[in-house]
C-alpha positions as CSV (number, residue, x, y, z in Angstrom):
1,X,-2.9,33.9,55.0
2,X,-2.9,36.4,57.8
3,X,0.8,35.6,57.9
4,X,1.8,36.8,54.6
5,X,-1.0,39.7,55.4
6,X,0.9,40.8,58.1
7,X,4.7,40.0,56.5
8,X,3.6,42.2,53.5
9,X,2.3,45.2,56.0
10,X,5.8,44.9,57.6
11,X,7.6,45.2,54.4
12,X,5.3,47.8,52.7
13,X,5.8,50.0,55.8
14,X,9.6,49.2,56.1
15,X,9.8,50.2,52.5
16,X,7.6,53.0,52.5
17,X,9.6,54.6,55.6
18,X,12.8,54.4,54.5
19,X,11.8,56.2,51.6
20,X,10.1,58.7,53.5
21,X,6.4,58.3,51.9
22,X,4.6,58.4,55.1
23,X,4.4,61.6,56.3
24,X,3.5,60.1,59.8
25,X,5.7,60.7,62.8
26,X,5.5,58.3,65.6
27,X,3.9,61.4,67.8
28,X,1.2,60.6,64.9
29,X,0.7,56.9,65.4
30,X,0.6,56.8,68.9
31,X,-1.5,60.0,69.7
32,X,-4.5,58.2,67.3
33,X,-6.3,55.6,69.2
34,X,-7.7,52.9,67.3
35,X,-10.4,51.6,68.7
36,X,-9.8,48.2,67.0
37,X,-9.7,44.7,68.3
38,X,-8.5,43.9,65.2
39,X,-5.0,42.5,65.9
40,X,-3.2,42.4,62.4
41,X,-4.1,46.6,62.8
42,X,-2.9,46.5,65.8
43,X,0.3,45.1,64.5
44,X,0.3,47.4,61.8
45,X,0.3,50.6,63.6
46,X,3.1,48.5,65.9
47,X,5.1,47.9,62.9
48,X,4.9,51.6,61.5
49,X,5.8,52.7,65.1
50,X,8.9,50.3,65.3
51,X,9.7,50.9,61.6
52,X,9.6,55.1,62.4
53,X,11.8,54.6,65.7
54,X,14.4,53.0,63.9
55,X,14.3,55.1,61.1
56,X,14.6,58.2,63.6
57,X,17.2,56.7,65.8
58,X,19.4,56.1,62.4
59,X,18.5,59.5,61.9
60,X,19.8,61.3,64.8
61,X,22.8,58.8,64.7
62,X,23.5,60.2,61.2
63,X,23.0,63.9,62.5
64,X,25.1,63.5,65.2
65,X,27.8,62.2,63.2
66,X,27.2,64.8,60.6
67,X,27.3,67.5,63.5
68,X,30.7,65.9,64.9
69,X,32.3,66.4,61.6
70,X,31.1,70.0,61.3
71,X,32.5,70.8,64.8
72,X,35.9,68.8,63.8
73,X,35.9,71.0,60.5
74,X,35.2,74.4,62.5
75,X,38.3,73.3,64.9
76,X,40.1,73.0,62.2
77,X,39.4,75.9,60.3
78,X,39.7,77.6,63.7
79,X,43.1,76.4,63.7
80,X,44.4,77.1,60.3
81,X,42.4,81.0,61.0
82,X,44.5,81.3,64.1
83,X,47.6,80.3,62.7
84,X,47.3,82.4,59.9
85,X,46.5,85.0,61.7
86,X,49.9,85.0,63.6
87,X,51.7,84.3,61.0
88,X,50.1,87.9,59.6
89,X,50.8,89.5,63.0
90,X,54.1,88.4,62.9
91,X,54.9,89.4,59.5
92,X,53.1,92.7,60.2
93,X,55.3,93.4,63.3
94,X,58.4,92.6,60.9
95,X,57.2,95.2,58.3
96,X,56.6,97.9,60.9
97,X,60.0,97.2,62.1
98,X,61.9,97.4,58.9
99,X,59.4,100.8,57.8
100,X,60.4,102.8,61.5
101,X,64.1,101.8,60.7
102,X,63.4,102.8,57.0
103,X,61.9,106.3,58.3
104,X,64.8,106.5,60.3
105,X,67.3,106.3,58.1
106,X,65.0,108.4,55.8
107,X,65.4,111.3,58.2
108,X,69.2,110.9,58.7
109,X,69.3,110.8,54.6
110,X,67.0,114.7,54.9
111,X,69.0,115.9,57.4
112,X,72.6,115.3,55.9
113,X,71.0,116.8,52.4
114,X,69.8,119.9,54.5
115,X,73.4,120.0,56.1
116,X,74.8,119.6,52.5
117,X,72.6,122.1,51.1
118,X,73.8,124.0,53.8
119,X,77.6,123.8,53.1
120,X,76.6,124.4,49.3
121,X,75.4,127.8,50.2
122,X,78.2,129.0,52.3
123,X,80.6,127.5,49.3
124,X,78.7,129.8,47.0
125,X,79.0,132.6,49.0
126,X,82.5,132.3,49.7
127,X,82.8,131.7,45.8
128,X,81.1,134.8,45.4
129,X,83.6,136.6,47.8
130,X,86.7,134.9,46.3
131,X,86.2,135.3,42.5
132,X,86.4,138.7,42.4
133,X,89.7,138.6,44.8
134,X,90.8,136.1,42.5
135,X,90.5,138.3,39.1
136,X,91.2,141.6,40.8
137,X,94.9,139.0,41.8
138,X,95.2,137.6,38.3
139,X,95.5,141.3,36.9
140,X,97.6,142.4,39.5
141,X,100.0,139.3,38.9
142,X,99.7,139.5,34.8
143,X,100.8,143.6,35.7
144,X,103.6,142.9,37.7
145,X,104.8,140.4,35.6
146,X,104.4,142.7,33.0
147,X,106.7,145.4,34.5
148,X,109.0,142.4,35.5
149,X,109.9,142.6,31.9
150,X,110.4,145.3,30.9
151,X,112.0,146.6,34.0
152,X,109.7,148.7,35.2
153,X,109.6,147.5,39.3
């Protein structure tokens, strides 16, 4: 009888700590002294102390797995962050290569239209200066033509 006593205290307590129903720590169990002789208590408080090790050491071993994949997934990212990150500063150098040859030819482009603009002005002067000329030439030519004609040299 003290057999299946003790069997069902082992199971109970098994149960009842992997289910996390006992809010006792083993710092709890061992830190109260039980002034017992009792030795199916004794064995009870042994059993809740095994049963809370081995649930804490499965514990930790989850953790520390859990915190090994979180520092795998933060090399990783750190990875994928680092690579992206070149791949932007290398497509950023690109772009400010193509926009200072862009400004450049930009400013070749504004100085040939200033150099056109320019030749356009003298053009219109010279215009200016040479229609005139040209007219007052015209009538001269249309006048001696006309005394060609009629004989009139």
């Amino acid at each position: 009888m003290a057999n299946q006593i003790q069997s069902f205290f082992e199971t109970s307590t098994m149960a009842l700590c992997k289910e996390e129903t006992i809010p006792m720590t083993l710092d709890m169990l061992t830190s109260k002294k039980v002034e017992t002789n009792n030795p199916q208590a004794r064995c009870l408080l042994s059993t809740l102390a095994s049963a809370l090790c081995s649930q804490h050491a499965s514990d930790v071993e989850k953790l520390q797995q859990e915190l090994k994949n979180v520092q795998r997934d933060m090399k990783d990212f750190k990875q994928e962050v680092t690579s992206v990150i070149h791949k932007i500063e290398g497509t950023l150098s690109y772009m400010m290569e193509v926009v200072t040859r862009l400004e450049t030819r930009s400013n070749h482009v504004e100085q040939r239209l200033r150099e056109e603009e320019d030749r356009g002005i003298v053009r219109n002067k010279v215009l200016t200066f040479l229609l005139p000329r040209e007219k007052d030439l015209q009538e001269k030519c249309a006048d001696l033509e006309k005394r060609l004609w009629r004989k009139n040299v």
